[in-house]
C-alpha positions in Angstrom: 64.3 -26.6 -22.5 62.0 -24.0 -21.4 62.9 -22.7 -17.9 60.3 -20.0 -16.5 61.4 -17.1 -13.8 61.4 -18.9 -10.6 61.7 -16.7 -7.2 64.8 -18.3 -5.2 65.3 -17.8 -1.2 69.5 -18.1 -0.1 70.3 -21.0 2.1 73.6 -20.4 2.4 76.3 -18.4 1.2 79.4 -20.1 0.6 82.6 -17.9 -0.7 81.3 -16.1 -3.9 78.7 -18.3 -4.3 75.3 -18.8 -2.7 73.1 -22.6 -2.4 69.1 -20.9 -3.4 65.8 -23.4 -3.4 62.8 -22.8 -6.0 60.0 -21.2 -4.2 56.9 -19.9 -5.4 53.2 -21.3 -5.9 54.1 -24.6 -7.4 57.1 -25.4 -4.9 57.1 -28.3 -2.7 59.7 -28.7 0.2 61.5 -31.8 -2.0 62.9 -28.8 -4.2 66.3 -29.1 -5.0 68.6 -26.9 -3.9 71.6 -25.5 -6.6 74.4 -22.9 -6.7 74.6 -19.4 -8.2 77.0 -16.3 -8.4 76.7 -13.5 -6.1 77.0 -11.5 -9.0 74.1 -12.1 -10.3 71.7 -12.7 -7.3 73.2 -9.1 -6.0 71.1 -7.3 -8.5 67.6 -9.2 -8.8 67.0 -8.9 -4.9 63.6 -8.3 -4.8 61.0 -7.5 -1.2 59.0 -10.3 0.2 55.9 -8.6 -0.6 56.0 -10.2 -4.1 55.6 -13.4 -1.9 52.1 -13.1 -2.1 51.2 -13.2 -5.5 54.6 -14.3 -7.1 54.5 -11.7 -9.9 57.5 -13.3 -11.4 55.8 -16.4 -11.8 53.9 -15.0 -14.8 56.6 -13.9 -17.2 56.9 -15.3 -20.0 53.8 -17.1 -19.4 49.9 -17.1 -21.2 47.5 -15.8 -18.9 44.0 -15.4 -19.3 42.7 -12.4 -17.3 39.6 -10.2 -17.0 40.3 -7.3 -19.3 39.4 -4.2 -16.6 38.6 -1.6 -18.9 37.5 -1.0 -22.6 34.7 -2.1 -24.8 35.4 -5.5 -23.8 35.5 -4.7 -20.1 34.7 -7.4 -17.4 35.1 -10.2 -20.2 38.1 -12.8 -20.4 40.7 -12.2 -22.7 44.2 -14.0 -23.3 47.9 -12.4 -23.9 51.3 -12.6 -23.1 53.2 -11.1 -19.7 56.1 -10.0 -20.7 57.5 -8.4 -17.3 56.2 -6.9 -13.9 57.0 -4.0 -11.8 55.7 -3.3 -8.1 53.8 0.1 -8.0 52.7 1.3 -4.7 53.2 -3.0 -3.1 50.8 -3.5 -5.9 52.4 -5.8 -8.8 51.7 -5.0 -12.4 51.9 -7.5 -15.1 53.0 -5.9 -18.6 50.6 -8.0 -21.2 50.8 -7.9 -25.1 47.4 -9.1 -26.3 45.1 -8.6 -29.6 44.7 -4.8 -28.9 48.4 -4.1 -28.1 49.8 -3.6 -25.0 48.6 -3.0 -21.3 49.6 -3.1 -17.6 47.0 -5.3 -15.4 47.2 -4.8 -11.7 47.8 -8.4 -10.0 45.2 -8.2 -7.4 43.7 -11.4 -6.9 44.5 -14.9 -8.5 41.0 -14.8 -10.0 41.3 -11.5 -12.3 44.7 -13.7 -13.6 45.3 -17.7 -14.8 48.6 -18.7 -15.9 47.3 -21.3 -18.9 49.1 -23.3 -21.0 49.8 -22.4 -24.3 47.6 -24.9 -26.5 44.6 -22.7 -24.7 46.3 -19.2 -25.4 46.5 -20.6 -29.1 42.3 -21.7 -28.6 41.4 -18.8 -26.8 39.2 -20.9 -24.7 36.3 -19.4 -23.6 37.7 -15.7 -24.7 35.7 -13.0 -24.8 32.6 -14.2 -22.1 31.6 -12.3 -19.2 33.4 -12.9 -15.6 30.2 -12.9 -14.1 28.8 -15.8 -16.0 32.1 -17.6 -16.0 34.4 -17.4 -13.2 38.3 -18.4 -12.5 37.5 -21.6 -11.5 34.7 -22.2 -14.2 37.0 -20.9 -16.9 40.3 -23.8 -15.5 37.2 -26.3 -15.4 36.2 -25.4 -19.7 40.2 -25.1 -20.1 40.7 -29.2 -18.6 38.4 -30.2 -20.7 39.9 -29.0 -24.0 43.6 -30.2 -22.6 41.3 -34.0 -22.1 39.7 -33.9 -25.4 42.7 -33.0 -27.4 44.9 -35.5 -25.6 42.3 -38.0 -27.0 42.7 -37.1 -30.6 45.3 -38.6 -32.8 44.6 -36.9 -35.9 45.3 -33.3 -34.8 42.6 -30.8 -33.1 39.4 -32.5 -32.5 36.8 -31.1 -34.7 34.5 -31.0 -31.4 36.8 -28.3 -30.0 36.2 -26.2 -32.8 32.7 -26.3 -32.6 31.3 -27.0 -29.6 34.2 -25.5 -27.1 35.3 -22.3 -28.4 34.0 -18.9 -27.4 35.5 -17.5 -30.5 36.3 -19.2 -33.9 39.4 -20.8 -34.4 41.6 -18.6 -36.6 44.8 -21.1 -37.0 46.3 -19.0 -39.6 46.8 -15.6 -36.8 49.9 -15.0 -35.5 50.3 -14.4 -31.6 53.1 -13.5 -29.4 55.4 -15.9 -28.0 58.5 -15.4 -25.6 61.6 -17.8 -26.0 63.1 -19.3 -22.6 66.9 -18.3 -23.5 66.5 -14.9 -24.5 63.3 -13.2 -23.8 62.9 -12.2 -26.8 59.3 -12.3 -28.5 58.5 -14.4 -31.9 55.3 -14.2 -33.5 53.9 -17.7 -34.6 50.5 -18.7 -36.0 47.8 -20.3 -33.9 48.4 -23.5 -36.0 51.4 -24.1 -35.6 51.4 -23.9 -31.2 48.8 -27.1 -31.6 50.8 -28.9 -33.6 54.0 -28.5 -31.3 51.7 -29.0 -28.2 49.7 -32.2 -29.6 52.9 -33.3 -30.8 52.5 -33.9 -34.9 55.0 -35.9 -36.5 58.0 -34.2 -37.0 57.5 -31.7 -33.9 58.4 -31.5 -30.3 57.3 -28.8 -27.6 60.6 -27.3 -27.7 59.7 -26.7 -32.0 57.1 -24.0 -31.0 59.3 -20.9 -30.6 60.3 -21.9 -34.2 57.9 -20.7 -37.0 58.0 -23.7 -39.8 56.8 -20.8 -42.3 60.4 -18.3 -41.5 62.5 -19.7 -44.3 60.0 -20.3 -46.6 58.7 -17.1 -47.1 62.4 -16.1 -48.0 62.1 -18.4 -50.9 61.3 -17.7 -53.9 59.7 -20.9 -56.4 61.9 -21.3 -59.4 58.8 -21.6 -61.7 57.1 -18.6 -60.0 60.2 -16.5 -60.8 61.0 -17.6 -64.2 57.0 -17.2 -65.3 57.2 -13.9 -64.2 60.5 -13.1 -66.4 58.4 -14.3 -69.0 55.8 -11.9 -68.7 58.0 -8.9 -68.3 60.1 -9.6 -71.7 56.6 -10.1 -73.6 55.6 -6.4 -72.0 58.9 -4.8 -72.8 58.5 -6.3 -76.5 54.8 -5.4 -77.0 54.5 -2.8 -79.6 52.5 0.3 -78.8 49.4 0.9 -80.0 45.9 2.8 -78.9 44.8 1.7 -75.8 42.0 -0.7 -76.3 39.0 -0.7 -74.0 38.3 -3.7 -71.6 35.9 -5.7 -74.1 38.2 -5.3 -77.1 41.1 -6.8 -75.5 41.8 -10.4 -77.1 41.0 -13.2 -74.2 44.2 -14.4 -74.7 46.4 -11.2 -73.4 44.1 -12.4 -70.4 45.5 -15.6 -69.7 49.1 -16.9 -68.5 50.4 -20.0 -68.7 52.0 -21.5 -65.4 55.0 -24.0 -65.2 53.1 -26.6 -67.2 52.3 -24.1 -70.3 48.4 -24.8 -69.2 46.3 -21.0 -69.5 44.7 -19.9 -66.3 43.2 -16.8 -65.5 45.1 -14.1 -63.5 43.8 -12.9 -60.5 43.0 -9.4 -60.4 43.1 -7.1 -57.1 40.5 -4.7 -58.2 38.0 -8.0 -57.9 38.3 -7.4 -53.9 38.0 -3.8 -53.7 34.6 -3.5 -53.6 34.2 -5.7 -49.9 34.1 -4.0 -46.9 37.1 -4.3 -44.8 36.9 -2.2 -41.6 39.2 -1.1 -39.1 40.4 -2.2 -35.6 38.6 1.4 -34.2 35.5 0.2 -36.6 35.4 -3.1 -35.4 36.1 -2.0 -32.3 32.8 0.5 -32.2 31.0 -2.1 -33.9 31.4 -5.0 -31.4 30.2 -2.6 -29.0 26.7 -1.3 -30.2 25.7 -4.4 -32.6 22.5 -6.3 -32.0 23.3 -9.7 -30.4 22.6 -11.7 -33.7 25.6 -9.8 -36.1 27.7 -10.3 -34.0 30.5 -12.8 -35.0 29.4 -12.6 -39.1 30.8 -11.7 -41.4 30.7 -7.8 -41.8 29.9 -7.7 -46.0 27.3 -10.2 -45.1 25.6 -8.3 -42.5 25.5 -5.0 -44.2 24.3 -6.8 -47.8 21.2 -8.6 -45.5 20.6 -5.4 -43.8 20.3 -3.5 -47.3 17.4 -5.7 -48.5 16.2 -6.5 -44.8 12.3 -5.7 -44.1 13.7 -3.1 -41.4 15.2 -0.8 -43.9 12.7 1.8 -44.8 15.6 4.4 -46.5 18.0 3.9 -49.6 20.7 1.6 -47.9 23.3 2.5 -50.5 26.6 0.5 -49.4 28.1 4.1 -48.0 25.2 4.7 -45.9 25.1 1.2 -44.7 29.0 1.4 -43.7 28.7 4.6 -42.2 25.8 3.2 -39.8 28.0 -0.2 -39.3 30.3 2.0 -36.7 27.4 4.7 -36.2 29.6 7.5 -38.1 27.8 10.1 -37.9 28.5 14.0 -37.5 32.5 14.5 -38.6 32.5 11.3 -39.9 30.0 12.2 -42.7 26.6 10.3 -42.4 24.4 12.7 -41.4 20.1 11.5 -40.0 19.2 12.7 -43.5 20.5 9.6 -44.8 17.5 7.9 -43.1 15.2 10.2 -45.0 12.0 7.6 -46.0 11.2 6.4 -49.5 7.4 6.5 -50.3 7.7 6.2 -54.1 8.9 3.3 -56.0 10.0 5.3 -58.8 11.8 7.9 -56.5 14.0 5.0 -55.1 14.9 3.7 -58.3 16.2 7.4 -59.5 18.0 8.0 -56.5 19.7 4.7 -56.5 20.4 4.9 -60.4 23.1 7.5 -59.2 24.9 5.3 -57.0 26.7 1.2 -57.5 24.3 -0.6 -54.9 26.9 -3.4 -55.2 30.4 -1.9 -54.0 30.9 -1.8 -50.4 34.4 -0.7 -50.8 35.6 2.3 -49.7 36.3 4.1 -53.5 32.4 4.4 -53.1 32.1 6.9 -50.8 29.0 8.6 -48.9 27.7 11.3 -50.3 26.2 14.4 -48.8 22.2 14.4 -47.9 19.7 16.2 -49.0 19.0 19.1 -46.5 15.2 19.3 -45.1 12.8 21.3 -46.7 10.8 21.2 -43.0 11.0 19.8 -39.4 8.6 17.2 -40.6 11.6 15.6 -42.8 13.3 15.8 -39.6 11.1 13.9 -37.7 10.7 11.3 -39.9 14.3 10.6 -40.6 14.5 10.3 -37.0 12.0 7.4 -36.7 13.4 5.5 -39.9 16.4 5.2 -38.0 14.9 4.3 -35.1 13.4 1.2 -36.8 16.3 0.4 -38.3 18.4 0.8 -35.4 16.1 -2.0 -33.5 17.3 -4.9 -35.2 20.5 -3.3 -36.6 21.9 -2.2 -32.8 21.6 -3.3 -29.5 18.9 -2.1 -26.8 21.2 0.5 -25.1 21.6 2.2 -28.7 17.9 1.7 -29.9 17.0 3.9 -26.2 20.1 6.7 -27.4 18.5 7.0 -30.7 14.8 6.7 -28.8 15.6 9.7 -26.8 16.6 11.7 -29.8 13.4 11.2 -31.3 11.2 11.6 -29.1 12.6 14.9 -28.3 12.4 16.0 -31.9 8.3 15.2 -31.7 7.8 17.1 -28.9 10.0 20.0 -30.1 7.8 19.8 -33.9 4.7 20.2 -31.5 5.7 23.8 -30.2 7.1 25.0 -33.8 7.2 25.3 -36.9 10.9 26.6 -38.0 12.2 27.6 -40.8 14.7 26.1 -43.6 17.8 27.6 -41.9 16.6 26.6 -38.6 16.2 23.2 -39.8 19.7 22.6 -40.8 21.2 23.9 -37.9 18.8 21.4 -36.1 20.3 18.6 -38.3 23.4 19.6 -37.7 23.1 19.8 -33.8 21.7 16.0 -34.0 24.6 14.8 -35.8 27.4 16.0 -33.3 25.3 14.2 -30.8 25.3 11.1 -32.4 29.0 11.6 -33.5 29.5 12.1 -29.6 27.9 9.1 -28.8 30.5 7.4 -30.7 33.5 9.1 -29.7 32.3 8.8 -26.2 32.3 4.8 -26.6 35.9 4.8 -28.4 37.3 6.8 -25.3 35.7 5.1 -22.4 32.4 2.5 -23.0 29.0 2.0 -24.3 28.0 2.8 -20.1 29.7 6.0 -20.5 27.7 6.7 -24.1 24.4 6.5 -22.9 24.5 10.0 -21.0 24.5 11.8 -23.9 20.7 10.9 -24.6 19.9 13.7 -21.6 21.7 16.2 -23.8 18.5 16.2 -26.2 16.7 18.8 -24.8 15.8 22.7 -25.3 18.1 23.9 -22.7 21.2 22.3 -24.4 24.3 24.3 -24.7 25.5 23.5 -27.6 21.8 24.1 -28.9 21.9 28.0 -27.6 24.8 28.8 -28.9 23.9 27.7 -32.4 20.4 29.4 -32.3 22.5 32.4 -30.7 25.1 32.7 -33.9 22.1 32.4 -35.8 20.3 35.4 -34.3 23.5 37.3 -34.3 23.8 36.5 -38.2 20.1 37.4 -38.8 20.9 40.9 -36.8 24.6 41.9 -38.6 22.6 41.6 -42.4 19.7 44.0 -41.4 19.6 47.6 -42.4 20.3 50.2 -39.6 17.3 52.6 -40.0 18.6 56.3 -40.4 16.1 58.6 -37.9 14.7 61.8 -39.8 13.2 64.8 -38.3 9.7 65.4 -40.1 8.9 69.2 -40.8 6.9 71.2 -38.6 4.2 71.5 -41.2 4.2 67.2 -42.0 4.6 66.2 -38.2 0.5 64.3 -37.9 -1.7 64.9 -35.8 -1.9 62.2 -33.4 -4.9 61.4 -31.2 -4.5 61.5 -27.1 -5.0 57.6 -27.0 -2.4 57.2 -29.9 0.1 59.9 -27.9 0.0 57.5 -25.0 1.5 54.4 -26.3 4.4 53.4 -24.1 7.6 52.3 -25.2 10.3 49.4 -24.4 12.9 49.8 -21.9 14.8 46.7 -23.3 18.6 48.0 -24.8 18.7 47.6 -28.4 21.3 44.9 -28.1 19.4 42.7 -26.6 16.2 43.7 -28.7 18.8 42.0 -31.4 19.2 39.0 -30.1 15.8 38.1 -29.7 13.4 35.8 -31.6 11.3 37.2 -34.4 7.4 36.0 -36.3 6.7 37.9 -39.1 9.0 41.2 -38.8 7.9 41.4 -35.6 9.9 41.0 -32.2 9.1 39.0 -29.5 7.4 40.3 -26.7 9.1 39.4 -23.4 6.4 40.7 -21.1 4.6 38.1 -22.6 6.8 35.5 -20.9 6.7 36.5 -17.8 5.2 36.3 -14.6 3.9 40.5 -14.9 2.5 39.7 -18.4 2.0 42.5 -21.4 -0.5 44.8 -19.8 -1.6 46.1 -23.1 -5.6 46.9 -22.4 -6.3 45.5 -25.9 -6.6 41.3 -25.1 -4.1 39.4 -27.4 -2.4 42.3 -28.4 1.1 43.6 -27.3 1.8 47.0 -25.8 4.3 48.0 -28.8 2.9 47.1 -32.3 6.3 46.0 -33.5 6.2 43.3 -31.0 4.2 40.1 -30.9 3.0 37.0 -28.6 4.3 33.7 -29.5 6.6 31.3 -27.7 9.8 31.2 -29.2 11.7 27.4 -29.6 14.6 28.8 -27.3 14.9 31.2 -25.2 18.7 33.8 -25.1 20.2 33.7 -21.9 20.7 37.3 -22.2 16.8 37.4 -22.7 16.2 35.1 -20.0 18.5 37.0 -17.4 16.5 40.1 -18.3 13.0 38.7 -17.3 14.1 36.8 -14.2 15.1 40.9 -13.3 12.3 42.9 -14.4 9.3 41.1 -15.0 9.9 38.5 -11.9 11.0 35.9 -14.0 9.5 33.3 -16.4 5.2 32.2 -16.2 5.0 28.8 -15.2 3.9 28.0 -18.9 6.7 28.9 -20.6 9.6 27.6 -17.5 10.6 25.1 -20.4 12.4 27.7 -22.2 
């Protein structure tokens, strides 16, 4: 008989024993009262604040209750309380659910529902906002279930399964259960807590801590085990021989007989190694950023109708296409050139020659992009994705991936860099879409979206890389080695030549700075003072030159903001 954790005031103490009356939310004054040993009652005294929300009402109960963090924040979501402590007067339920375990602070009755358990094993309503559906909304949807099940005497009503359920039914899943007696938690399938809770032929309520499957999975069928003693003496007694190849092999080694001596065809693991099975973090990601109509498909089927979908301008190879299922980009491997376009038919076909278009399994993994030859490539990968990503992802994503490229078409409007340049810019994209998925694993999609305002030229990350570029560039070039021309070779320079002034910069910094064609950049240029050279468009040393550079050093910057008052209002971007 299943008995749940009641809360018991003393009446009266009599001797070593004390008279104690059920209390608690479902009490009523006609409770009766009973007997129990000081001994026991002296160690589970607990303070009357717990009489406000009766904690201890909920172990060993289902509760449905609004999950407060997470992807799934807000939404409703079912487990198991297992025990409670009191934090601070503040209760906390100890839950196992689907994603493992986790405290929920007992605030309010309408964050937490004690249900029964034929709507723990439904998951009634599961997974649906708070603020579309509320406490007393979500016991109203739970009634109804109880009501039409009640009428059915042929098991669950196929009504419930289709027209009730948040979620689909998954009767074969096991979930958490805690016996009365011991407190101890089984693990039962979904099927089987109907069954004991409609009452099937053969099975009471008190049946459901009891899984009907236990002893038979210990067993072992006679006819299974002697088929298979067959098979081992005729591969023991096989005589070697060259190894034949798949074709050559005689259709009968590929059949077995079962307990009637009738062939059938053996089933063969490798068949299921090419589907796409992805993980709980996968899924997890996935559920998060998906456009509203994948989700609840099935995951091969979405990423085989998004290969051939009208949307999907790049090769969708199956590694590509399960790298952008969970948006693994940057450490993960799928890099923007992935989304590189395809113009030519015949181009396409080579490139996908190379790779099986079919497997979606993992043993076909990704393999590395083709680096851009310019920041055109770039630019374009960047808006193949974006297209993709507008009926692949949701609208927060598309806007993420939005921000990205926009940036990159204003940044290919100011220059034009070079190869290097342009893989360190690929590079710097990927860690920020990586980041936008590790940023939704660790706290939500909410959380994500800030790291579209890292796409800009001021970027740290960005300086630093053009930085260790610069410095790289600097360490290969030749230190020059000053001579001291002859008296007799020394030219003879002309008064205007003579009166060419020189830099004042150090020659560190002179190191770090941007370079066009051999030449440095000119920071007088940038500035408010300007490069007072009286020729127009030319610079006051001939080794330096007028451009604007794509980033700006903040060595560089520091130095301008001291000598030259600062930046001109046309270049303040930098």
């Amino acid at each position: 008989m299943y008995r749940p954790w009641k809360a018991s005031p003393i009446v009266q103490v009599q001797g070593t024993c004390a008279l104690v009356k059920k209390t608690g939310p479902d009490a009523n004054d006609e409770e009766p009262e009973f007997e129990v040993k000081l001994a026991v009652l002296r160690h589970r005294i607990v303070g009357s604040i717990e009489s406000d929300l009766w904690p201890g009402s909920y172990v060993g109960h289902p509760i449905a209750f609004i999950q407060p963090a997470g992807v799934a924040v807000d939404q409703w979501a079912y487990g198991l309380v297992t025990g409670y402590t009191m934090q601070s007067k503040v209760a906390q339920l100890h839950v196992l659910h689907n994603e493992g375990a986790l405290r929920i602070r007992l605030i309010s009755t309408s964050t937490v529902i004690a249900v029964d358990r034929l709507n723990y094993a439904l998951r009634t309503e599961a997974f649906v906002n708070s603020a579309v559906l509320n406490a007393l909304e979500l016991l109203d949807k739970q009634n109804q279930v109880i009501v039409a099940c009640g009428k059915s005497r042929s098991g669950l009503p196929t009504s419930v399964t289709t027209t009730m359920l948040s979620v689909p039914y998954q009767p074969d899943e096991r979930v958490p259960l805690i016996r009365p007696d011991s407190l101890s938690i089984v693990h039962v399938r979904r099927q089987h807590i109907v069954d004991c809770e409609l009452t099937a032929p053969g099975k009471s309520p008190a049946d459901v801590f009891q899984a009907p499957d236990t002893d038979d999975e210990t067993k072992v069928d006679r006819a299974a085990a002697t088929q298979a003693d067959i098979r081992s003496v005729r591969l023991h007694n096989r005589p070697l021989r060259k190894r034949a190849r798949y074709s050559e092999v005689d259709s009968r080694d590929l059949l077995e007989t079962d307990e009637f001596d009738i062939p059938v065809f053996e089933t063969r693991a490798e068949n299921n190694a090419s589907i796409f099975r992805p993980s709980q973090v996968e899924r997890q990601v996935r559920e998060a950023i998906a456009h509203p109509d994948t989700l609840g498909k099935n995951d091969q089927a979405v990423l085989e109708s998004a290969q051939q979908a009208r949307y999907t301008k790049f090769l969708a190879t199956p590694p590509v296409l399960r790298g952008a299922y969970d948006f693994s980009f940057g450490i993960r491997g799928l890099s923007l050139m992935h989304f590189r376009r395809f113009f030519e038919e015949m181009e396409m076909q080579k490139a996908a020659g190379a790779v099986n278009m079919t497997n979606f399994g993992r043993s076909n993994a990704l393999q590395p992009a083709t680096p851009p030859a310019n920041i055109g490539e770039i630019v374009e990968a960047f808006n193949t994705l974006l297209y993709f990503a507008k009926s692949f992802y949701n609208a927060t994503v598309y806007d993420f991936i939005r921000a990205g490229a926009d940036f990159m078409e204003e940044y290919a409007s100011f220059t034009r860099p070079d190869s290097t340049t342009c893989n360190m810019l690929v590079y710097w994209i990927n860690s920020k879409l990586g980041k936008f998925r590790r940023e939704i694993i660790a706290s939500n999609l909410s959380a994500a979206t800030r790291i579209g305002q890292e796409f800009s030229r001021s970027d740290c990350h960005l300086m630093e890389l053009y930085q260790s570029q610069q410095d790289r560039r600097a360490a290969v070039l030749p230190v020059p080695v000053p001579t001291r021309p002859s008296i007799g070779s020394r030219p003879n320079h002309s008064r205007e030549q003579r009166t060419v002034k020189t830099s004042s910069v150090p020659k560190e910094l002179l190191s770090l700075l941007p370079k066009q064609d051999n030449k440095v950049m000119c920071m007088r240029y940038l500035s408010k003072k300007g490069c007072n050279d009286p020729s127009p468009g030319k610079c006051f040393d001939p080794n330096r030159a007028h451009f604007k550079p794509p980033a700006l050093p903040a060595d560089a910057k520091s130095w301008i903001d001291k000598n030259f008052l600062g930046l001109a209002p046309d270049f303040k971007d930098l």
